[in-house]
DRENVEXDO-990923 format. One line per field, with one value per residue: residue number from 1; residue in one letter; x, y, z of N, C-alpha, C, O in turn. Coordinates in pm, 1 decimal, padded with zeros to 6 digits. Layout:
seq: NUM|...
type: A|...
nxx: X|...
nyy: Y|...
nzz: Z|...
caxx: X|...
cayy: Y|...
cazz: Z|...
cxx: X|...
cyy: Y|...
czz: Z|...
oxx: X|...
oyy: Y|...
ozz: Z|...
END
This chain:
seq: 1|2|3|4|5|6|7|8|9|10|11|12|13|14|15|16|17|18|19|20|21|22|23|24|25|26|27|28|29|30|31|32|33|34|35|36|37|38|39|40|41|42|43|44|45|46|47|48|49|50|51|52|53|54|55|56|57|58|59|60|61|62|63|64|65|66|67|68|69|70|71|72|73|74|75|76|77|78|79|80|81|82|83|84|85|86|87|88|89|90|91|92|93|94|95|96|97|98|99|100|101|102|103|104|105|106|107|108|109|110|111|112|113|114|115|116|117|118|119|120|121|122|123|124|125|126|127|128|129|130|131|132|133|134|135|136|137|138|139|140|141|142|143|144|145|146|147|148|149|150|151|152|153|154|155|156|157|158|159|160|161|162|163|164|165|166|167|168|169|170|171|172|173|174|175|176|177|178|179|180|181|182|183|184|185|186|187|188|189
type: X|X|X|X|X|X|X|X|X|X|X|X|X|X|X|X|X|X|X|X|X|X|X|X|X|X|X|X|X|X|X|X|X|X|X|X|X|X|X|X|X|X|X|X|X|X|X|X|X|X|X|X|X|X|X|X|X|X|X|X|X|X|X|X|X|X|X|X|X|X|X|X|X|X|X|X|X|X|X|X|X|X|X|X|X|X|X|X|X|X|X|X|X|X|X|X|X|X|X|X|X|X|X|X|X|X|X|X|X|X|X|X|X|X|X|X|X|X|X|X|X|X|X|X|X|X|X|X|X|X|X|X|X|X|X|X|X|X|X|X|X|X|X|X|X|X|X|X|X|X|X|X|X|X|X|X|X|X|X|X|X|X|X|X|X|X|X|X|X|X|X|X|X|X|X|X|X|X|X|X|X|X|X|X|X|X|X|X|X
nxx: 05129.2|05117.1|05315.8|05430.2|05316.8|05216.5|04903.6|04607.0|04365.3|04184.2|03999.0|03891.6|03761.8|03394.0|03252.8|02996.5|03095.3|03367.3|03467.6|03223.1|03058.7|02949.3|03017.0|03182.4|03401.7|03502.4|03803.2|03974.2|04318.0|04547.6|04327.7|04150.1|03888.6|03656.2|03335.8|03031.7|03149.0|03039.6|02748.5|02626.9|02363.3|02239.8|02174.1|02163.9|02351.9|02609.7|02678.2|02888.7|03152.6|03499.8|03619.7|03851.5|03787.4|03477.4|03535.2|03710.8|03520.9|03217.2|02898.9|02666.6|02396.7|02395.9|02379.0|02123.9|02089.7|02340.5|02294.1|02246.1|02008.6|01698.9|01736.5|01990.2|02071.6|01943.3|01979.7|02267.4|02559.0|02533.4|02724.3|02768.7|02698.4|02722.5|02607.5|02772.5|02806.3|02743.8|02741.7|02949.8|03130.7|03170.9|03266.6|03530.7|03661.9|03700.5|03847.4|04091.5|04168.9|04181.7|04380.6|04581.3|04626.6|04727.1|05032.3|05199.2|05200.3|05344.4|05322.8|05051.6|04834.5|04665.6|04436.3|04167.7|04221.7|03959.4|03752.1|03510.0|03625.0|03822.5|03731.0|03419.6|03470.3|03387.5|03315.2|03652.4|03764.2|03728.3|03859.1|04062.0|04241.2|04274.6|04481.2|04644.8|04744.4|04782.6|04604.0|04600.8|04534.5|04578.9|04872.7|05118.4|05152.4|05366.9|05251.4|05098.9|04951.9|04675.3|04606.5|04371.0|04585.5|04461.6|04425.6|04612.0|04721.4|04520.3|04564.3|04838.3|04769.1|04632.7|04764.8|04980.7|04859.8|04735.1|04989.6|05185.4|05519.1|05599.4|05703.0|05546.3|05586.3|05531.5|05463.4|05461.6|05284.7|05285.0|05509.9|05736.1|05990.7|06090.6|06423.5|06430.1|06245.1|06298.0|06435.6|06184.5|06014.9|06175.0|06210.2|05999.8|05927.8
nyy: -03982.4|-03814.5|-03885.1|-03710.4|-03714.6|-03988.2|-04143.2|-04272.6|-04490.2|-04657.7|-04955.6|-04938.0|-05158.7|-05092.3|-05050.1|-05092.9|-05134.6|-05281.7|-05538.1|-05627.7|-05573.5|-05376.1|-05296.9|-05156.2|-04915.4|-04639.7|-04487.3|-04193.9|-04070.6|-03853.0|-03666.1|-03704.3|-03802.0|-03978.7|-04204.8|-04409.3|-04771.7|-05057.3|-05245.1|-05394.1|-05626.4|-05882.9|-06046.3|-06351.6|-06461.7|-06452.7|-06646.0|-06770.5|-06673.6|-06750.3|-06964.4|-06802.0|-06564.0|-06569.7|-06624.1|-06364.2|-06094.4|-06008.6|-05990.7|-05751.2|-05541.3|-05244.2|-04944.0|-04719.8|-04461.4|-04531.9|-04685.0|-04798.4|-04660.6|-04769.9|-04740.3|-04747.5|-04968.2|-05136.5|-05042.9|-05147.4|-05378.2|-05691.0|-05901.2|-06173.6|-06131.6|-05874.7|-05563.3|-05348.9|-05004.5|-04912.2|-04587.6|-04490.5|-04712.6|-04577.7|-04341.4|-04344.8|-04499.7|-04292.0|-04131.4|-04261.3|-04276.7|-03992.9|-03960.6|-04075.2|-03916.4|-03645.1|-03513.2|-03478.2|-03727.4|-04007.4|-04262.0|-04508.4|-04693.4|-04934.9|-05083.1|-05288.5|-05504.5|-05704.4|-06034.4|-05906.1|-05760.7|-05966.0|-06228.5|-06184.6|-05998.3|-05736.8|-05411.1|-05205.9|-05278.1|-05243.6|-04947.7|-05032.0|-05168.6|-04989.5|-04843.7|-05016.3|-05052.2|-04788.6|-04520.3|-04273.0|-04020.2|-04120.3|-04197.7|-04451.1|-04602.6|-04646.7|-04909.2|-05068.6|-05244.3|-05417.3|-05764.6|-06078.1|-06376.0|-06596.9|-06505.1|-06389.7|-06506.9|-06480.6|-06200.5|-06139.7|-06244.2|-06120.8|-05853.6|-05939.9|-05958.3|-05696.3|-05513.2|-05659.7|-05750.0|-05618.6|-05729.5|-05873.0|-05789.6|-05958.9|-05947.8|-06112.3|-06085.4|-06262.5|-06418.1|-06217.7|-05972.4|-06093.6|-06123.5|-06008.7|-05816.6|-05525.3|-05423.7|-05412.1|-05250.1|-05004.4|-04984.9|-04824.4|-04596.3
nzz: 09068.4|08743.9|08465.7|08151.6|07865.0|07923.4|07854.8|07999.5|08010.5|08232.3|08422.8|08671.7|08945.3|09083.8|09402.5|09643.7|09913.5|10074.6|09885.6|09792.2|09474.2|09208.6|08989.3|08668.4|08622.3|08407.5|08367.2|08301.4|08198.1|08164.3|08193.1|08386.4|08436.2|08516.0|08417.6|08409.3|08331.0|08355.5|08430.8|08744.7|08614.4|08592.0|08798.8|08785.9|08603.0|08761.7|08836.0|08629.4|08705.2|08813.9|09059.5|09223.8|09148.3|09255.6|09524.6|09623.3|09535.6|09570.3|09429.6|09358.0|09343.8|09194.9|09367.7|09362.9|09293.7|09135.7|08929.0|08628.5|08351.1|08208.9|07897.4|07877.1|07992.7|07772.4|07528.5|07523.1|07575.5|07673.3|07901.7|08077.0|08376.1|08368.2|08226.8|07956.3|07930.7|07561.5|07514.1|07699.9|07627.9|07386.8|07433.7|07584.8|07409.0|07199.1|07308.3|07367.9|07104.4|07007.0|07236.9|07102.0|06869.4|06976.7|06948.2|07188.8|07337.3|07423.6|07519.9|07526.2|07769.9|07845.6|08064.7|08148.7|07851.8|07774.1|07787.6|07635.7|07417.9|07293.2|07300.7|07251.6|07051.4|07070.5|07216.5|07371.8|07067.2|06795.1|06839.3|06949.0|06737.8|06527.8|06678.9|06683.0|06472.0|06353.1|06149.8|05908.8|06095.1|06304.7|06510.2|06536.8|06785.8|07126.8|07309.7|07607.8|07783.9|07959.9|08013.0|08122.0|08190.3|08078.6|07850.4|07702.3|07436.3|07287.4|07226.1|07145.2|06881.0|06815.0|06803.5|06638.2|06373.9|06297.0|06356.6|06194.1|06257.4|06441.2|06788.0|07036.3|07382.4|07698.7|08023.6|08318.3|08629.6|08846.1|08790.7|08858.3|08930.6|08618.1|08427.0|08197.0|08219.9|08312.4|08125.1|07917.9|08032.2|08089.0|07798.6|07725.5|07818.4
caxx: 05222.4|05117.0|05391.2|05401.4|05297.6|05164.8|04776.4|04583.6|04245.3|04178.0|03901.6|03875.1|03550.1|03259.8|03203.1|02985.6|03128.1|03468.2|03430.9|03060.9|03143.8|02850.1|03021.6|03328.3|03363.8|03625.6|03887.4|04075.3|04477.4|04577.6|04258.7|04104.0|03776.8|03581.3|03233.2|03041.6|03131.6|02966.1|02705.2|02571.2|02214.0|02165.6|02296.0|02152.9|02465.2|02729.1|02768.4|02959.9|03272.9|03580.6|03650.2|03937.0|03671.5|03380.8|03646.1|03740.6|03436.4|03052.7|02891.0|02544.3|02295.6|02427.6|02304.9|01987.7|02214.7|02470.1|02239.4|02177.0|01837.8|01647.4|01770.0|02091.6|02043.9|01860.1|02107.7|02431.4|02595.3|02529.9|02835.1|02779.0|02605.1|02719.4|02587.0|02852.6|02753.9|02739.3|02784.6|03094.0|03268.4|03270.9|03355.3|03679.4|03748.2|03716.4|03959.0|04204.4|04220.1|04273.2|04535.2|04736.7|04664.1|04834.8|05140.0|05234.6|05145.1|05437.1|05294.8|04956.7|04840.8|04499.2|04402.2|04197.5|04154.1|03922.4|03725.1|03431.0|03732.2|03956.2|03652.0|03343.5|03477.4|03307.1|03405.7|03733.1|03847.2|03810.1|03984.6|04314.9|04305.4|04306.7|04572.1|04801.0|04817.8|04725.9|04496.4|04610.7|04601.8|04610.9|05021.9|05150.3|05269.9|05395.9|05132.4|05116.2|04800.1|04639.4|04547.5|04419.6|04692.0|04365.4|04396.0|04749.4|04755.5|04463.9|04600.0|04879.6|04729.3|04543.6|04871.2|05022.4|04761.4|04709.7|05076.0|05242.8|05678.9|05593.5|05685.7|05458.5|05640.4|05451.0|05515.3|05370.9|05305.7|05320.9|05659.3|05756.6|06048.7|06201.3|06536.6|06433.9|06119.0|06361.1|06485.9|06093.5|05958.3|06274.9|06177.7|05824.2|05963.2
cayy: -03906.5|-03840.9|-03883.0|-03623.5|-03843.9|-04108.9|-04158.4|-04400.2|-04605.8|-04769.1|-04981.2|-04998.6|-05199.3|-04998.7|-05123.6|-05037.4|-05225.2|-05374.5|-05700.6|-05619.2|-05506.0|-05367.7|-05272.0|-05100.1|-04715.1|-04611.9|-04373.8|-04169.0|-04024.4|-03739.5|-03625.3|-03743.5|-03780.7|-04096.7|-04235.2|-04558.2|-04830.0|-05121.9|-05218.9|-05580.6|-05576.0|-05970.1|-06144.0|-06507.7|-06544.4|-06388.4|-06816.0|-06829.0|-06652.7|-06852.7|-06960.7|-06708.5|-06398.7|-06575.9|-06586.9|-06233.6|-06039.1|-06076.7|-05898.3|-05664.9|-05453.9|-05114.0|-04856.5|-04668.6|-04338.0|-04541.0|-04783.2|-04763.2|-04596.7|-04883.4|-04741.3|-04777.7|-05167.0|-05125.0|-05055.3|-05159.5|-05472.7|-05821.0|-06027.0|-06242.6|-06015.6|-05710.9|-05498.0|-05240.6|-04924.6|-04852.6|-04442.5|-04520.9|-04780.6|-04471.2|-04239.5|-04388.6|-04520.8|-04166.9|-04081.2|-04335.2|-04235.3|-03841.9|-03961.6|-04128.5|-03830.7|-03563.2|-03501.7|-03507.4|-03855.3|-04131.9|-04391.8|-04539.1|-04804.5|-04948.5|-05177.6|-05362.1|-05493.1|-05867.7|-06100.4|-05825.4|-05735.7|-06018.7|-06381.0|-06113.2|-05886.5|-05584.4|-05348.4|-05129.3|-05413.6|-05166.4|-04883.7|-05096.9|-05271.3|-04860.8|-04809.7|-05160.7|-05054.9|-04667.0|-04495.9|-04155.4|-03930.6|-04223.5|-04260.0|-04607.3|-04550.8|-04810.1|-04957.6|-05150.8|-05327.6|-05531.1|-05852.8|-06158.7|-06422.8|-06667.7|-06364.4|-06345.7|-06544.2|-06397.5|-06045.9|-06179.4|-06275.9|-05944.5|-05804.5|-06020.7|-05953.3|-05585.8|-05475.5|-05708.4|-05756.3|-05653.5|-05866.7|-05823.5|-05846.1|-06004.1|-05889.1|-06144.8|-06039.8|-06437.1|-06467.3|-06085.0|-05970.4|-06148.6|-06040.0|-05907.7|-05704.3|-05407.7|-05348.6|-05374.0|-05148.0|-04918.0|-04958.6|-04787.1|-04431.3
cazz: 08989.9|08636.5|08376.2|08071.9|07764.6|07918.0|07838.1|08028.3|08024.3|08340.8|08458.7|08802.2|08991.7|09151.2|09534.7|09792.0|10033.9|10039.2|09824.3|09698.6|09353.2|09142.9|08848.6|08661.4|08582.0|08323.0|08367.1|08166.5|08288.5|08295.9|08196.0|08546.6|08395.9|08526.5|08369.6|08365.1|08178.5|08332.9|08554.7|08707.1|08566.2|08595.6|08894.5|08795.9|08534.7|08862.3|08897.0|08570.1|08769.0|08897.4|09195.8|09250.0|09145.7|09369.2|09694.7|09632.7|09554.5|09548.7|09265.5|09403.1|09270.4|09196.8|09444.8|09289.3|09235.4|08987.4|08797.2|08450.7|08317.4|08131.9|07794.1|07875.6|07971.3|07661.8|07413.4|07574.7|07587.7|07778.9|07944.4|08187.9|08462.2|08372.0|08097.6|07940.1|07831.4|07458.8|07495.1|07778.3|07514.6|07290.3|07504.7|07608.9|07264.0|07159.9|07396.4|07322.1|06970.3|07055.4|07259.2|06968.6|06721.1|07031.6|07000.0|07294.1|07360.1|07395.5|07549.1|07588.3|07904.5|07860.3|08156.8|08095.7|07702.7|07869.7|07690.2|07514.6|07334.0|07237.8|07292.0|07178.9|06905.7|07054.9|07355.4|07297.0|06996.3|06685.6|06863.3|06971.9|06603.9|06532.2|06770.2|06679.8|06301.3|06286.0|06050.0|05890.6|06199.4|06446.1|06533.0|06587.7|06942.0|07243.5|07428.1|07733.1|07742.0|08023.6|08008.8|08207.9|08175.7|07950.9|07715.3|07653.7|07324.1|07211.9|07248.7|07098.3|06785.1|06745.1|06781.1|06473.8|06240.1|06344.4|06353.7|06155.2|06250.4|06591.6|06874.7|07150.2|07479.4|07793.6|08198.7|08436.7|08818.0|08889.5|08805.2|08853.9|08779.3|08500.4|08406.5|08077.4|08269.2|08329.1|07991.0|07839.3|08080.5|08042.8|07677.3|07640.2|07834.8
cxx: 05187.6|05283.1|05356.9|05389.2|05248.4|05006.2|04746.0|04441.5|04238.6|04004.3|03890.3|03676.8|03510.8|03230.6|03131.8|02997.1|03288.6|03425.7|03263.8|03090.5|02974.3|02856.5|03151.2|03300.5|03494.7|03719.9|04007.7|04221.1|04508.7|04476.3|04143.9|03938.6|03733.9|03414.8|03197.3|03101.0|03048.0|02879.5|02597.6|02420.8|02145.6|02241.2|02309.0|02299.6|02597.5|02770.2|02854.4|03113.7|03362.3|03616.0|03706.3|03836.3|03594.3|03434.2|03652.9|03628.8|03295.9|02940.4|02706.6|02489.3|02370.2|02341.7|02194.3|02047.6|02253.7|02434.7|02229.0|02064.0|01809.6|01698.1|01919.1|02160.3|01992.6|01948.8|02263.6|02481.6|02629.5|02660.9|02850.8|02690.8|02652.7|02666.7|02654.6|02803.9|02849.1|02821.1|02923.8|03221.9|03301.4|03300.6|03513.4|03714.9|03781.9|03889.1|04102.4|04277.1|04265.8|04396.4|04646.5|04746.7|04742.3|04942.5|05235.1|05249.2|05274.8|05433.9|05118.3|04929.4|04700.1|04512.4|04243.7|04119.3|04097.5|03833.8|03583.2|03555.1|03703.2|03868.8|03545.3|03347.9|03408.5|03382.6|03498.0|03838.5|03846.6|03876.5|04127.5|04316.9|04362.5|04449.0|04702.0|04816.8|04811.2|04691.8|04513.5|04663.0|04654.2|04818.7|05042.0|05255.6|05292.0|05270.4|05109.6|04984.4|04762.4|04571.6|04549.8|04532.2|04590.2|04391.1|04472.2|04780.9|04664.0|04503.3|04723.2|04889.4|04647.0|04674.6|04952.2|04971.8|04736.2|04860.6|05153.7|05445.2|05701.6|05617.0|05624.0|05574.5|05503.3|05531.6|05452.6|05347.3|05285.7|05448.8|05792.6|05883.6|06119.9|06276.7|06534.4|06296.7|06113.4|06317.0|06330.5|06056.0|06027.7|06226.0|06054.3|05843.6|06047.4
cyy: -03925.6|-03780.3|-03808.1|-03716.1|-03929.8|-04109.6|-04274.4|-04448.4|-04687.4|-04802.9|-05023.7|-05054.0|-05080.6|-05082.4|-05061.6|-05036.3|-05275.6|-05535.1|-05655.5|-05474.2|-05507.8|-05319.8|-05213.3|-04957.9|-04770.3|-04447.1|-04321.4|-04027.4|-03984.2|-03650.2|-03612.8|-03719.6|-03943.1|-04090.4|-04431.6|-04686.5|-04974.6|-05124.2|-05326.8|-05532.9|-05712.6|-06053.2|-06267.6|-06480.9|-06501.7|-06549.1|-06816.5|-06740.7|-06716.5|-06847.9|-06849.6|-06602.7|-06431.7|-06543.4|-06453.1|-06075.9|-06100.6|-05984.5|-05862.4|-05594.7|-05320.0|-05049.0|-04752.6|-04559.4|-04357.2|-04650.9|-04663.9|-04775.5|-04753.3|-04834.2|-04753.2|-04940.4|-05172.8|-05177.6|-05070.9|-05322.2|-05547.9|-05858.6|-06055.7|-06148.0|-05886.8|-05676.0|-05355.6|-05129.6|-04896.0|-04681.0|-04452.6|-04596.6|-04708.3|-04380.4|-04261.5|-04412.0|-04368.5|-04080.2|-04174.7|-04288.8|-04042.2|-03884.1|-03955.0|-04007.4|-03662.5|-03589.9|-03531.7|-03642.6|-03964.0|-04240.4|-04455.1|-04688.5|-04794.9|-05121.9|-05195.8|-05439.8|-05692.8|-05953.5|-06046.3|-05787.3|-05859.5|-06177.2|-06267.4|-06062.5|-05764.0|-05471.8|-05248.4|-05219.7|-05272.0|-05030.6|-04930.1|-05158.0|-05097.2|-04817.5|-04882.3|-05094.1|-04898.0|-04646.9|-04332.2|-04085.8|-03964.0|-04266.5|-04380.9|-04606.2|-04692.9|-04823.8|-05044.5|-05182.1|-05456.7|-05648.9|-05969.6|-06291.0|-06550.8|-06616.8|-06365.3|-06369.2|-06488.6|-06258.5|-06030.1|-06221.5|-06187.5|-05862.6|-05833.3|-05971.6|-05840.3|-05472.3|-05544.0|-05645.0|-05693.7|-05754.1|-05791.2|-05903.1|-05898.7|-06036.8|-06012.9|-06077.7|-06168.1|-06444.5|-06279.1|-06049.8|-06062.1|-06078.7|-05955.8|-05826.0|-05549.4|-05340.0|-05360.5|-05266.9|-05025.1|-04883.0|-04789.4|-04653.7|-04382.3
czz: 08842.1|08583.0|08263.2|07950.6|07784.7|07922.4|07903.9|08040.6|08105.1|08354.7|08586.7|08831.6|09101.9|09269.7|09597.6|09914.7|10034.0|10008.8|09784.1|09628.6|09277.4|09028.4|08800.6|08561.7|08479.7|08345.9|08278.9|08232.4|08137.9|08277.9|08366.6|08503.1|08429.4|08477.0|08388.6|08301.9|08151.5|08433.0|08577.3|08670.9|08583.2|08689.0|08936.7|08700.3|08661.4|08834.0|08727.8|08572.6|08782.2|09001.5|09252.9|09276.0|09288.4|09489.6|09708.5|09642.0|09532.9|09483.2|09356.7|09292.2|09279.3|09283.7|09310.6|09170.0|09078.0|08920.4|08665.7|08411.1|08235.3|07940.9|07776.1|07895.7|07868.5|07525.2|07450.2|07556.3|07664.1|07773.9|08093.9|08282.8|08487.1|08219.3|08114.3|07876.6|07692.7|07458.7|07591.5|07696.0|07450.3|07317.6|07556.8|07469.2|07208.5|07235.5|07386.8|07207.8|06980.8|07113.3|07203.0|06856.8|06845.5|07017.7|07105.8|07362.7|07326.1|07412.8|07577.0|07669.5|07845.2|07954.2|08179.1|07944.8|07791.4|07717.4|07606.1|07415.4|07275.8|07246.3|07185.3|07065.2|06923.3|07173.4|07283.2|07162.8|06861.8|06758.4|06890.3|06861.2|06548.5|06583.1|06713.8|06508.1|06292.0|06164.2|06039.0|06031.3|06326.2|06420.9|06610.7|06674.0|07061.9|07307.0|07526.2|07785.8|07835.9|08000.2|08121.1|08127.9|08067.5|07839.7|07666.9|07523.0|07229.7|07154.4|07161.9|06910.7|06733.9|06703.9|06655.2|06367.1|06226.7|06294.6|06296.3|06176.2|06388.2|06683.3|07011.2|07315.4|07611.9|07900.9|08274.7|08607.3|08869.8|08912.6|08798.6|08938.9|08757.5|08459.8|08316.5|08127.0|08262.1|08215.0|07932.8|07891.6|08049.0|07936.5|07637.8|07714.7|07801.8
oxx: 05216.4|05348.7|05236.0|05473.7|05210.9|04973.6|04817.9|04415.9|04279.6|03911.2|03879.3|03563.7|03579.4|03181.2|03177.5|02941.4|03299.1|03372.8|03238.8|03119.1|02896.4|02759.2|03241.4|03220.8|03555.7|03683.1|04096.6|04200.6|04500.5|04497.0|04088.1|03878.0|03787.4|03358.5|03270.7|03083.8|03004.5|02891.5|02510.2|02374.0|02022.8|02345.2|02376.7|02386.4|02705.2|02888.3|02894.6|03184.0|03310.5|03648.3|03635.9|03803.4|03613.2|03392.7|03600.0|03643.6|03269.4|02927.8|02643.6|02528.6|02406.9|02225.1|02216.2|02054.6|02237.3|02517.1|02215.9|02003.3|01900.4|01682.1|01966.2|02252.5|01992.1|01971.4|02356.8|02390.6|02728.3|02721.9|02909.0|02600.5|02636.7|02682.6|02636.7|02755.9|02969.3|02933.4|03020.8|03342.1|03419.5|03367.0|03595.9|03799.6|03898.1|03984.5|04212.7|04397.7|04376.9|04505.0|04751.2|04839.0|04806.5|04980.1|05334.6|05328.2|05297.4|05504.3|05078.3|04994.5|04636.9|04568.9|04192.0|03997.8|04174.5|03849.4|03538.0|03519.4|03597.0|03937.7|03572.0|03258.0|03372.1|03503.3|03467.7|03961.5|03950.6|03985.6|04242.6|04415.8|04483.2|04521.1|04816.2|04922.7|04849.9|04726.0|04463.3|04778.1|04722.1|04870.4|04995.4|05378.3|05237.8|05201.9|05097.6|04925.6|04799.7|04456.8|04645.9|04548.0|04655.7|04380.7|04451.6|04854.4|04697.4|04469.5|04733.0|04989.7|04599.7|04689.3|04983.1|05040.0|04693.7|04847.7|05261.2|05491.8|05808.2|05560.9|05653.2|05615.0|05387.0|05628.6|05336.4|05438.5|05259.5|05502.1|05899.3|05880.3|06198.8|06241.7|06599.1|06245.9|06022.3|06229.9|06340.0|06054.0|05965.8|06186.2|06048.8|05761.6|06059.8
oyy: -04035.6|-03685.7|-03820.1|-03805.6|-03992.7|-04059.4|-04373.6|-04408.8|-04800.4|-04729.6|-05143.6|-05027.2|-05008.4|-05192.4|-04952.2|-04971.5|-05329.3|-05619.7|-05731.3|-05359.3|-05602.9|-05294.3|-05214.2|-04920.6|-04876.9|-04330.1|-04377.9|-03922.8|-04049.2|-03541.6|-03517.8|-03619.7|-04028.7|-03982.0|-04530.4|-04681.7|-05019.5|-05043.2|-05359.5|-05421.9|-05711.5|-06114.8|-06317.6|-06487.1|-06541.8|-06575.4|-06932.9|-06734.9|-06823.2|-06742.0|-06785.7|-06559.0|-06373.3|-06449.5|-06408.8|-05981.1|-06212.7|-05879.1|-05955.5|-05591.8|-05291.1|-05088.3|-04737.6|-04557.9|-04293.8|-04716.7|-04546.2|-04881.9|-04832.9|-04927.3|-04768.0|-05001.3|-05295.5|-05280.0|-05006.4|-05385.2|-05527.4|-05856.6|-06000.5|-06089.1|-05811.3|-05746.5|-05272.6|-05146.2|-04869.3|-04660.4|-04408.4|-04570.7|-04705.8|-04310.9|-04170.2|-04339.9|-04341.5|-04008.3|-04123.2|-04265.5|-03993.9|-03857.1|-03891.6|-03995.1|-03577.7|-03695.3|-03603.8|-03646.4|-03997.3|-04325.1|-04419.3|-04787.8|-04695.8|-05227.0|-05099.8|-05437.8|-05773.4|-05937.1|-06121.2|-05811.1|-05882.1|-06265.7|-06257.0|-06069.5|-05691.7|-05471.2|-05201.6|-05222.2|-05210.5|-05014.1|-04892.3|-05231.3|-05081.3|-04752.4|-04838.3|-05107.2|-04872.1|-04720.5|-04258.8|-04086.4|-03907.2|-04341.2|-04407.2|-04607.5|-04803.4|-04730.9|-05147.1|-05087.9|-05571.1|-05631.0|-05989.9|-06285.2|-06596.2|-06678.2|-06340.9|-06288.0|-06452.3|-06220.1|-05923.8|-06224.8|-06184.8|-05813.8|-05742.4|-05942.7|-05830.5|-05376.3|-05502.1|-05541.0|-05711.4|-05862.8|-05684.3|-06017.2|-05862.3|-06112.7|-05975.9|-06025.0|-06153.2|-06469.7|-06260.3|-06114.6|-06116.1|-05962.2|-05851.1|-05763.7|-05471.5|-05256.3|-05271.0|-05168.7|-04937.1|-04766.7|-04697.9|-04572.9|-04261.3
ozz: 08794.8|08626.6|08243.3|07949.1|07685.7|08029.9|07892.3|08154.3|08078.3|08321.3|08612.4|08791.0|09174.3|09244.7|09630.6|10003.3|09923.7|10080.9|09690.4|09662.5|09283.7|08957.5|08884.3|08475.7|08471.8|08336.0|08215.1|08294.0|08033.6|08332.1|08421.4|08541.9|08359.0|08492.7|08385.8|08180.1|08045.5|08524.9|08497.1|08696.3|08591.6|08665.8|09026.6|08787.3|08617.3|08811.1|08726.3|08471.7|08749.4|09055.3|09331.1|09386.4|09395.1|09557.4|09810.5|09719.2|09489.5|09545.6|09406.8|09175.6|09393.2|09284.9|09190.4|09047.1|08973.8|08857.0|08632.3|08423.2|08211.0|07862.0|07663.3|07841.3|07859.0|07460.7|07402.2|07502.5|07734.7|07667.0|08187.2|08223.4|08583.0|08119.6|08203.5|07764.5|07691.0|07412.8|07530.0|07691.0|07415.8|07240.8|07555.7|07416.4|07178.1|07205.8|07405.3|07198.9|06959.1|07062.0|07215.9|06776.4|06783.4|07069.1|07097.7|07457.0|07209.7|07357.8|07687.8|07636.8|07808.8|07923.9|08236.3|07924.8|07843.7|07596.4|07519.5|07300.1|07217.9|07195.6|07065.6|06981.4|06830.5|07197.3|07173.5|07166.6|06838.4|06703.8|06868.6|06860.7|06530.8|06507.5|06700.5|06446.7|06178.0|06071.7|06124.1|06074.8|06411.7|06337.9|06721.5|06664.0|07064.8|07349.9|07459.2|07838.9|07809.6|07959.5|08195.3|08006.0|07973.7|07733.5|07548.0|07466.9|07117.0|07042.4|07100.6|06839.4|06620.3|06591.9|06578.1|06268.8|06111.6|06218.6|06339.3|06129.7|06447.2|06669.6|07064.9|07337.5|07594.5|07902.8|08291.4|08671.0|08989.1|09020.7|08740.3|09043.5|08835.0|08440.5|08316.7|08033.7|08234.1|08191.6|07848.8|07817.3|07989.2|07930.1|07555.6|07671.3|07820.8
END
């Protein structure tokens, strides 16, 4: 069910298998437009995972099809055993920022902002500093913004410095729901 206003940025993983994960596409709601965004390229660093990840999935070679050309490993960006594409980070960022200058647009969801962001400094980090403070045509709209639960203070502290007098609320699905869960979610439609 898309919602009217709501913009969204998802990153789901790329499997060919259930549990053998070879990479993560990006998607963009209610546009329904999916593209690359990452894709494993080195699968000696897969061991610096955690336990949790290792148990759950087991990281492969992209099928031939949905690798990335050698100029795209080329000029894209290393983490850990995936390399993200370059032209995909700005294709979504691009699309983020249209979002906020429509009209139409009341809410944006980006799942998920991880640690190329918010440890790196690269990834979608200057579009959501874009986003947390706006810039002329960019409107300073709600956002609901995934993170893993490592991240939170980081994200946190982008948020501070970014949006200054903001208070950033934070959902867990650990301890899900908290009494005040309602009324934020309520909040942001």
């Amino acid at each position: 069910m898309v919602h009217d206003g709501v913009f969204g940025l998802f990153s789901p993983a790329c499997e060919s298998a259930p549990g053998l994960r070879y990479g993560i596409d990006a998607v963009i709601l209610p546009a329904d437009q999916r593209f690359p965004l990452a894709r494993v390229t080195n699968l000696e660093q897969s061991t610096s995972r955690s336990r949790r990840q290792a148990a759950s999935y087991t990281l492969v070679r992209p099928p031939a099809e949905d690798s990335f050309d050698q100029e795209t490993i080329d000029n894209g960006i290393p983490l850990g055993a995936y390399t993200f594409s370059s032209e995909g980070i700005q294709q979504a960022g691009r699309a983020l920022l249209d979002a906020a200058r429509a009209e139409a647009t009341r809410l944006i969801v980006i799942d998920e902002i991880g640690p190329l962001e918010l440890v790196h400094d690269q990834g979608f980090l200057e579009p959501l500093k874009t986003l947390l403070c706006g810039d002329g045509s960019i409107r300073r709209l709600p956002l609901l913004i995934v993170v893993r639960p490592s991240l939170v203070v980081p994200l946190c502290r982008l948020v501070a410095e970014e949006r200054p007098g903001s208070t950033p609320e934070t959902l867990s699905t650990r301890d899900f729901p908290r009494p005040n869960d309602a009324r934020v979610i309520k909040s942001l439609t």
